[in-house]
VEXTOR-683120 format. One record per residue (C-alpha): residue number from 1; residue in three letters; x, y, z. Coordinates in Angstrom, 2 decimals. Example, Ala and Ser with C-alpha at 12.3 -4.5 7.8 and 13.67 -1.06 7.14 Angstrom:
// residues 2
+-----+-----+---------+---------+---------+
!   i !  aa !    east !   north !      up !
+-----+-----+---------+---------+---------+
!   1 ! ALA !   12.30 !   -4.50 !    7.80 !
!   2 ! SER !   13.67 !   -1.06 !    7.14 !
+-----+-----+---------+---------+---------+
***
This chain:
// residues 275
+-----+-----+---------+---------+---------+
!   i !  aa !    east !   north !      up !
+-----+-----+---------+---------+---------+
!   1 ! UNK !   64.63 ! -101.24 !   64.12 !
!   2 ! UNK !   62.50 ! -103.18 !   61.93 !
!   3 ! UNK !   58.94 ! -104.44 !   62.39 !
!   4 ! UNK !   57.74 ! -107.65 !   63.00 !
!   5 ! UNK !   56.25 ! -110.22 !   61.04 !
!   6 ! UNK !   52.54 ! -111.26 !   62.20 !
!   7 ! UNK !   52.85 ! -108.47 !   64.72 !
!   8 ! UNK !   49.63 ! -107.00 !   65.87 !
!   9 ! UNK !   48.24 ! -103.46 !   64.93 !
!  10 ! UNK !   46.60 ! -101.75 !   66.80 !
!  11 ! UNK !   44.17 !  -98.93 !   66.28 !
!  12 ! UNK !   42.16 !  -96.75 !   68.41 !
!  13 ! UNK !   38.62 !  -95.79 !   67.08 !
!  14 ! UNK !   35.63 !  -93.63 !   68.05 !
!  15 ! UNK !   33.43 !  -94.39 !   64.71 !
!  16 ! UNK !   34.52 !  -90.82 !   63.79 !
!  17 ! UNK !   36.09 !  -90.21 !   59.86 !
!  18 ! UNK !   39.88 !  -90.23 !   61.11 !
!  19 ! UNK !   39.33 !  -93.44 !   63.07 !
!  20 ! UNK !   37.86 !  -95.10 !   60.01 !
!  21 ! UNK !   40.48 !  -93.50 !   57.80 !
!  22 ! UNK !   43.44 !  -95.27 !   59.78 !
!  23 ! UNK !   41.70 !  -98.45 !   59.84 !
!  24 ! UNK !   41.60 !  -98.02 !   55.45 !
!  25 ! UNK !   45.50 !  -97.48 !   55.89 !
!  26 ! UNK !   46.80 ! -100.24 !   57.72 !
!  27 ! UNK !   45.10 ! -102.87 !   55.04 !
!  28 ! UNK !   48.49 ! -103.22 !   53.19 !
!  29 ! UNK !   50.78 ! -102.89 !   55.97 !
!  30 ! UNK !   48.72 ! -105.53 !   57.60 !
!  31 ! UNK !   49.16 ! -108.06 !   54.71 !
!  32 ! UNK !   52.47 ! -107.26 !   53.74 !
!  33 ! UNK !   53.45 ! -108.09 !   57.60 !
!  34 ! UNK !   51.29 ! -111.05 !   58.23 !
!  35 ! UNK !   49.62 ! -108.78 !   61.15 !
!  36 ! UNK !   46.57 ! -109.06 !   62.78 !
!  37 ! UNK !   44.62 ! -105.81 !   63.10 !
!  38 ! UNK !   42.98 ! -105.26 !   66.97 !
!  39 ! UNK !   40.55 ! -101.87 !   66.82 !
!  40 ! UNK !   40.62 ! -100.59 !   70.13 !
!  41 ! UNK !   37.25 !  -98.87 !   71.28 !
!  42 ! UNK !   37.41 !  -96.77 !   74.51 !
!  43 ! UNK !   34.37 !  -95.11 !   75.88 !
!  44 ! UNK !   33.95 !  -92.89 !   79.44 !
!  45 ! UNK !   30.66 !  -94.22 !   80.58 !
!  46 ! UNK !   29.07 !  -97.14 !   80.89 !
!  47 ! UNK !   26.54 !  -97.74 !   78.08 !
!  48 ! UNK !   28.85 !  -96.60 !   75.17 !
!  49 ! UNK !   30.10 ! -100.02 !   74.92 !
!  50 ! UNK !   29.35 ! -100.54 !   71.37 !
!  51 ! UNK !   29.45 ! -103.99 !   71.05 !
!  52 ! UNK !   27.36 ! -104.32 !   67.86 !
!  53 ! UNK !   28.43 ! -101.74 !   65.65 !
!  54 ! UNK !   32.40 ! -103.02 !   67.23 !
!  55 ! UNK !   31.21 ! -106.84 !   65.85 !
!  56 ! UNK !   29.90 ! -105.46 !   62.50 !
!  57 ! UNK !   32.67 ! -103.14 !   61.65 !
!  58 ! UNK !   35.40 ! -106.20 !   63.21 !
!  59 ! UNK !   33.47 ! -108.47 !   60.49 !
!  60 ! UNK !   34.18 ! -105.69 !   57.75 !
!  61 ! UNK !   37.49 ! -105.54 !   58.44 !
!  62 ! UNK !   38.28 ! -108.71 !   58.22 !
!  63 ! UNK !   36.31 ! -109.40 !   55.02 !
!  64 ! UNK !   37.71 ! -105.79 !   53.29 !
!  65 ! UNK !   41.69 ! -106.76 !   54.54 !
!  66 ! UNK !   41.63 ! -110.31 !   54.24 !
!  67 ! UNK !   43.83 ! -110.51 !   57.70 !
!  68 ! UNK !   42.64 ! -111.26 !   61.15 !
!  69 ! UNK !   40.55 ! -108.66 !   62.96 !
!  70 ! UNK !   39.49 ! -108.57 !   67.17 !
!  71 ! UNK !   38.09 ! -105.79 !   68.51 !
!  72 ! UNK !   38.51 ! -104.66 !   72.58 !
!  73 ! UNK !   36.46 ! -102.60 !   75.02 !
!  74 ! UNK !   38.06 ! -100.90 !   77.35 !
!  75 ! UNK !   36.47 !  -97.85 !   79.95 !
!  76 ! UNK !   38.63 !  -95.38 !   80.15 !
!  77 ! UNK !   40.77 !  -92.28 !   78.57 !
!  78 ! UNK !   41.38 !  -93.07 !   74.72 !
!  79 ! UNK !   44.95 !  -91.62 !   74.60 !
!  80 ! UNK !   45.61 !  -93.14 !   77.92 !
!  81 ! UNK !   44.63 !  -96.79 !   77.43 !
!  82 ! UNK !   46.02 !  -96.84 !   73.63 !
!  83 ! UNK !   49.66 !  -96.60 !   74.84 !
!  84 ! UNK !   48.68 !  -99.32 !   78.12 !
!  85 ! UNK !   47.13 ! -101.40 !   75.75 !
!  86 ! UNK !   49.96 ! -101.31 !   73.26 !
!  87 ! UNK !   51.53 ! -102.38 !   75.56 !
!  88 ! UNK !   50.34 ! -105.34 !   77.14 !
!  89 ! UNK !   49.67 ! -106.79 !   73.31 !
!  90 ! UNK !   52.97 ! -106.27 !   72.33 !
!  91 ! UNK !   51.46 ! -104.65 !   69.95 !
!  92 ! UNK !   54.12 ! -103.84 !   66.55 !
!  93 ! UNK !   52.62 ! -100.73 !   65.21 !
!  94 ! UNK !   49.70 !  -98.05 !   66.40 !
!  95 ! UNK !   47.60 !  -96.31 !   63.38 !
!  96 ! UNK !   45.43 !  -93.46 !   64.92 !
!  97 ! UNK !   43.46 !  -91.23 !   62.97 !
!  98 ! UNK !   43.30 !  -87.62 !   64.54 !
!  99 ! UNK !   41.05 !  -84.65 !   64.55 !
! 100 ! UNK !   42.02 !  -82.28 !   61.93 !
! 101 ! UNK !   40.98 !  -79.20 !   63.88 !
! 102 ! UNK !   43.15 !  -79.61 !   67.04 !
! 103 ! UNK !   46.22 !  -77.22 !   66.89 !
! 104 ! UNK !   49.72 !  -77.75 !   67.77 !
! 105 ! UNK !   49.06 !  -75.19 !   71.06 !
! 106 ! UNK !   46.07 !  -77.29 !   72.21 !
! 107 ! UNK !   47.71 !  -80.74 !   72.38 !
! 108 ! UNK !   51.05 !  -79.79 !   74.10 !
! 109 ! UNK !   51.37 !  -81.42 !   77.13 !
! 110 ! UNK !   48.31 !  -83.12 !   76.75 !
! 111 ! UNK !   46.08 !  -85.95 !   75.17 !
! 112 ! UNK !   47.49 !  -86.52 !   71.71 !
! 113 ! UNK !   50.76 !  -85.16 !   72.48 !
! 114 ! UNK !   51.06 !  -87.71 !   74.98 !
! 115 ! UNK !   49.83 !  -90.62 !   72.88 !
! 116 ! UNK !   52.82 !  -90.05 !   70.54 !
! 117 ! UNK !   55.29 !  -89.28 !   73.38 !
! 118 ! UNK !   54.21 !  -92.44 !   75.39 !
! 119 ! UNK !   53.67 !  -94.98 !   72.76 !
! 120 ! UNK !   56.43 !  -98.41 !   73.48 !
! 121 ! UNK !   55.91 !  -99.13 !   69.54 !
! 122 ! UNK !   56.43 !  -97.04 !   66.47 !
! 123 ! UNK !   53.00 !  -94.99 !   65.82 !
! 124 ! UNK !   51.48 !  -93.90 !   62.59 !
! 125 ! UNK !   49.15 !  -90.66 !   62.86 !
! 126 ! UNK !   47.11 !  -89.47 !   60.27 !
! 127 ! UNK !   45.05 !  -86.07 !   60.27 !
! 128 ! UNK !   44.28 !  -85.74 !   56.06 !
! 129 ! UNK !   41.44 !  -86.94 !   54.59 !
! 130 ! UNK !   42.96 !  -89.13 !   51.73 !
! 131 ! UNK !   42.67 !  -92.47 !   51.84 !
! 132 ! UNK !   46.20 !  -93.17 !   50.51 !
! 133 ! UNK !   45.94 !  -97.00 !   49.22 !
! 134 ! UNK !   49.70 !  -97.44 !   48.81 !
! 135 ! UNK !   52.72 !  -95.77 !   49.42 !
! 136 ! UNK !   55.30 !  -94.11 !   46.73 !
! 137 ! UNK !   57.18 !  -91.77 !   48.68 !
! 138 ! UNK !   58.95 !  -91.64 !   51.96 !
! 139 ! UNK !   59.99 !  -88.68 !   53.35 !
! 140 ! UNK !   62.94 !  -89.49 !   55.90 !
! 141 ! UNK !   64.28 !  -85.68 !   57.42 !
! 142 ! UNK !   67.60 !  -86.32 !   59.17 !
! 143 ! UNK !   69.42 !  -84.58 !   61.98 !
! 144 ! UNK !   72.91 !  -85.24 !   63.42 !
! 145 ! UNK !   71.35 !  -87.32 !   66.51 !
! 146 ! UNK !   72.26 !  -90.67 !   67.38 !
! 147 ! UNK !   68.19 !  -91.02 !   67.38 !
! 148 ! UNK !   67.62 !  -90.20 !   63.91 !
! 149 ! UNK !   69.84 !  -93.15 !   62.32 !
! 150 ! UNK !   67.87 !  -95.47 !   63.74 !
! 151 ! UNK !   64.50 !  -94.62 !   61.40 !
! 152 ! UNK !   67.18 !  -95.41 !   58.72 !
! 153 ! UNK !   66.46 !  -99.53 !   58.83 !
! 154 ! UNK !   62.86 !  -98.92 !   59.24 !
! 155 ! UNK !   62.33 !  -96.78 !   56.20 !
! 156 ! UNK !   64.19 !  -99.12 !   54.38 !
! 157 ! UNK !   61.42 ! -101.62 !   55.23 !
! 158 ! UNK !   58.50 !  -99.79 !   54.37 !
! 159 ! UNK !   60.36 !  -98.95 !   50.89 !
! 160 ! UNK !   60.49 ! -102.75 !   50.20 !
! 161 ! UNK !   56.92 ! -103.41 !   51.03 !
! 162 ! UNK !   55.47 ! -100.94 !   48.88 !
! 163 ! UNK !   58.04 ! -100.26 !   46.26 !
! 164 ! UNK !   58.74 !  -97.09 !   47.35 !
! 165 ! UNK !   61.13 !  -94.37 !   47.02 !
! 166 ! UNK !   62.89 !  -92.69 !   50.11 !
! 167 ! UNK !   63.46 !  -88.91 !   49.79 !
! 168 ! UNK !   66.19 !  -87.80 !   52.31 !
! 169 ! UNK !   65.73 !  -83.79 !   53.68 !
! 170 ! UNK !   68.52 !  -82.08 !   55.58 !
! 171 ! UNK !   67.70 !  -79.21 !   57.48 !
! 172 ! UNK !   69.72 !  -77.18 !   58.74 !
! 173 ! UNK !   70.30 !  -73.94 !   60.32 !
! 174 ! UNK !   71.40 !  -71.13 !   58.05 !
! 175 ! UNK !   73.75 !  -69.69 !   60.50 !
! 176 ! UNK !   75.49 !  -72.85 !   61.53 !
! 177 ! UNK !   78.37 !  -73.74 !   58.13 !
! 178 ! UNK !   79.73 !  -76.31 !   60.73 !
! 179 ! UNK !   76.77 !  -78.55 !   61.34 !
! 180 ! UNK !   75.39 !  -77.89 !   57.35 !
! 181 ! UNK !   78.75 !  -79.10 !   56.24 !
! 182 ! UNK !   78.90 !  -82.59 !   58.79 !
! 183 ! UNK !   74.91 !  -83.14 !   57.95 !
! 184 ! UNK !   75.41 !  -82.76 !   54.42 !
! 185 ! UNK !   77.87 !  -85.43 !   54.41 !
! 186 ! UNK !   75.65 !  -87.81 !   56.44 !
! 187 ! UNK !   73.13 !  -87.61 !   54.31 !
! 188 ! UNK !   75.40 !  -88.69 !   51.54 !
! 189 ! UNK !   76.25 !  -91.42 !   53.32 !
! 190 ! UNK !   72.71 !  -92.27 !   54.17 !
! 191 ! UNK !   71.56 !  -92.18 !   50.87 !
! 192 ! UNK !   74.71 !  -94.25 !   49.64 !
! 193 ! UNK !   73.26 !  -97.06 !   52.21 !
! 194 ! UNK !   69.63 !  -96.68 !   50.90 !
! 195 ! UNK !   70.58 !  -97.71 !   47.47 !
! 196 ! UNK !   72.92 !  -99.80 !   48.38 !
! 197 ! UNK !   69.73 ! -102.30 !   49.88 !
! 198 ! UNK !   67.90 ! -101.48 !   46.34 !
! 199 ! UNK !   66.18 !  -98.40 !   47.08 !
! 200 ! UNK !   65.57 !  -95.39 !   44.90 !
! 201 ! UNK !   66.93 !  -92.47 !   47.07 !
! 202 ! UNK !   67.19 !  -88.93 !   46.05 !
! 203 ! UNK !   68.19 !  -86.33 !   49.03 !
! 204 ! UNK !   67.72 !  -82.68 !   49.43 !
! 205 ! UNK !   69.35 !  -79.92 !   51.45 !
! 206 ! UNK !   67.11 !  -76.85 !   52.86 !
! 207 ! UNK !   68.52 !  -73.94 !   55.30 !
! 208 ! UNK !   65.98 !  -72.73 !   57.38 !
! 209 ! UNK !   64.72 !  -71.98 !   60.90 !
! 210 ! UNK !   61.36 !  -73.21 !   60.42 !
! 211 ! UNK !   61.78 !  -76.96 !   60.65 !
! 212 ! UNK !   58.12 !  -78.36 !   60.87 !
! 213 ! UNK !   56.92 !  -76.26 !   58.04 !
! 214 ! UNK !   59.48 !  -76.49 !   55.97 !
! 215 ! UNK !   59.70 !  -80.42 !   56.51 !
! 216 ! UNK !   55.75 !  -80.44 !   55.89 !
! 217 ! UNK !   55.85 !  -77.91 !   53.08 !
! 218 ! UNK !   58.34 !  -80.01 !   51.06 !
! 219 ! UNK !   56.75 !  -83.37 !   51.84 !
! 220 ! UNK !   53.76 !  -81.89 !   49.73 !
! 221 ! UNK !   55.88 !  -80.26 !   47.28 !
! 222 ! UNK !   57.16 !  -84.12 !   46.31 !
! 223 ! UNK !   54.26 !  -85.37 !   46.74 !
! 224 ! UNK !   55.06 !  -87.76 !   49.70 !
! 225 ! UNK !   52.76 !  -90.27 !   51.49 !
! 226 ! UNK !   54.72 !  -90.86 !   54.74 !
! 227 ! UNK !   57.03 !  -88.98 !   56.55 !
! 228 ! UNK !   59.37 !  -90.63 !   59.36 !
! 229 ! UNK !   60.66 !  -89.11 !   62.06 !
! 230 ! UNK !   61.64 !  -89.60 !   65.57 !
! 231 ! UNK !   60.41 !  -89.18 !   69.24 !
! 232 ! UNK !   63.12 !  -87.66 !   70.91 !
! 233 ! UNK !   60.92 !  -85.73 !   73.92 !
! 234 ! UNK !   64.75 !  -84.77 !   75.69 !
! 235 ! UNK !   66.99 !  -83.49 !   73.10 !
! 236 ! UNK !   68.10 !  -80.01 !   73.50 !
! 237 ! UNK !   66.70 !  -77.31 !   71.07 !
! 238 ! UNK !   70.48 !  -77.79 !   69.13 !
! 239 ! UNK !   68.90 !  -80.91 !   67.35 !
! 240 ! UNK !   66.43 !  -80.09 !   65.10 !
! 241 ! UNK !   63.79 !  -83.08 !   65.48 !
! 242 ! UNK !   63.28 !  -82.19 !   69.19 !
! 243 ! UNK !   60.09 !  -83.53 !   71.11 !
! 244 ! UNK !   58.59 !  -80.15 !   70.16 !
! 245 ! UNK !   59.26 !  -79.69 !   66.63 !
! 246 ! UNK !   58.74 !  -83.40 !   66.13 !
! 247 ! UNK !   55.40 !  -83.40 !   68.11 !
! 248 ! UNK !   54.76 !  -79.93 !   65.42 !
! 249 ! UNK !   55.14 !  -82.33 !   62.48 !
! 250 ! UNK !   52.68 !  -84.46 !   63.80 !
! 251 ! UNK !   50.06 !  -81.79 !   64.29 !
! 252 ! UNK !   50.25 !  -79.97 !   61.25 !
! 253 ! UNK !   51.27 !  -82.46 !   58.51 !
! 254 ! UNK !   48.07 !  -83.40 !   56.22 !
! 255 ! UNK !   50.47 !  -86.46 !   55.19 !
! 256 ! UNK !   50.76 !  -89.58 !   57.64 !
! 257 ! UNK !   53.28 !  -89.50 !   59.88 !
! 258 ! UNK !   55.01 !  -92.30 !   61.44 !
! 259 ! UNK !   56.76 !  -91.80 !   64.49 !
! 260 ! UNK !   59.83 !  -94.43 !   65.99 !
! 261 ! UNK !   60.20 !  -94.85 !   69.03 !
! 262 ! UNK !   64.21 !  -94.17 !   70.17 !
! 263 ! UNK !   65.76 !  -98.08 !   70.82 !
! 264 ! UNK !   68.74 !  -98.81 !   73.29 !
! 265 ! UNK !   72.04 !  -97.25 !   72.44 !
! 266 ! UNK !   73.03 ! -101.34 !   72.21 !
! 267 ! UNK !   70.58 ! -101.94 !   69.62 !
! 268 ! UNK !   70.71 !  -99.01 !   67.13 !
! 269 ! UNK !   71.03 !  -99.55 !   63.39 !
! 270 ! UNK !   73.99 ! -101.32 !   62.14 !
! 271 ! UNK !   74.58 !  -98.61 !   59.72 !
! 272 ! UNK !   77.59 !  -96.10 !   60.93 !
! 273 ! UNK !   78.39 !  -93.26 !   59.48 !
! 274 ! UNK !   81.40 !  -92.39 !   61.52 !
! 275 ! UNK !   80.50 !  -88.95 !   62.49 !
+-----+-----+---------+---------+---------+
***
């Protein structure tokens, strides 16, 4: 999977500090990717158009990124129309700033959860408060799924754009030697193929049965400034990265999080590790 050149990303805002927050972090992507930037305003009733504070901040955009910037009004459910509109656009990439102060157990099921689940392009969410400029660390957590190579070409990509270094994490569970031992040796592999394209790759083992926490808890430990993972809503509970842990990740990570979107089985990575 790779994105596009002068692709089209798109971002959902409500003027709150998230919103503006992802609109700050796709700058770079934007130019590196020759993409136009479309800020998606949805509002519930009629009067909340916002059509001159849309035009003013639109005009900011464009003058602050230096790429081109539209701006659509749409009536509607936010997390709803984001994924519809994606959509129809084509749009390459979604950046949505969300509320710090929902909760994993409020979202299941529901609103963001869905936005993620739903989205027909890779997604980048962002709940912290830093305004991270650049990007110097990827954090790219692998499971044994056919799903999870496929993030493999796209972190790659990002790498290149910003110079970055990819830091592999294999999880696994303590009480499985089988599944440590095959993982561990995919992640060799993986890391072999990183540097192999030019990358600086380091990767990192951890046993546990707390995947979201630990993945989160290590992504601040290096000092990471996007983590990659994959939406895989209907994998069984034996693959780590499941819908729910992934969707976990999402909720609780004060670091960005992109999320890809699984591809056909005739169009995954051409990387293959044999296993």
């Amino acid at each position: 999977m790779q994105l596009k050149e002068r692709g089209i990303i798109l971002i959902p805002i409500d003027f709150t500090e998230q919103s503006l927050i992802a609109i700050k972090q796709s700058y770079n992507l934007a130019r590196y990717t020759h993409s136009k930037i479309i800020l998606l305003h949805v509002y519930k009733h009629q009067g909340e158009e916002s059509y001159e504070a849309l035009t003013k901040l639109t005009k900011q955009v464009e003058q602050e990124s230096g790429v081109p910037c539209e701006f659509m009004n749409v009536k509607g459910d936010i997390y709803e129309e984001t994924d519809k509109i994606a959509e129809e656009i084509k749009a390459t990439l979604i950046i949505a700033g969300l509320e710090s102060h929902m909760r994993f157990r409020d979202i299941i099921g529901t609103s963001a959860s869905t936005l993620v689940r739903k989205a027909p392009c890779p997604i980048i969410t962002i709940r912290g408060k830093e305004n991270r400029d650049g990007c110097e660390n990827i954090l790219l957590p692998l499971d044994l799924s056919t799903e999870s190579r496929e993030k493999v070409d796209i972190a790659i990509q990002f790498a290149k754009y910003f110079g970055a270094s990819i830091r592999i994490l294999a999880i696994f569970d303590p009480s499985d030697a089988d599944y440590e031992n095959r993982l561990l040796a995919y992640a060799h592999q993986v890391k072999k193929f990183i540097k192999s394209k030019g990358i600086p790759c380091t990767n990192k083992s951890i046993a546990t049965k707390n995947i979201a926490e630990t993945v989160v808890e290590y992504a601040n430990k290096i000092e990471c400034d996007l983590i990659i993972i994959m939406n895989k809503p209907n994998l069984s509970l034996k693959e780590f990265f499941s819908g729910t842990e992934a969707q976990k990740i999402v909720d609780i990570s004060n670091i960005p999080v992109m999320t890809v979107q699984p591809m056909k089985r005739e169009s995954v990575t051409h990387f293959s590790p044999g296993i």
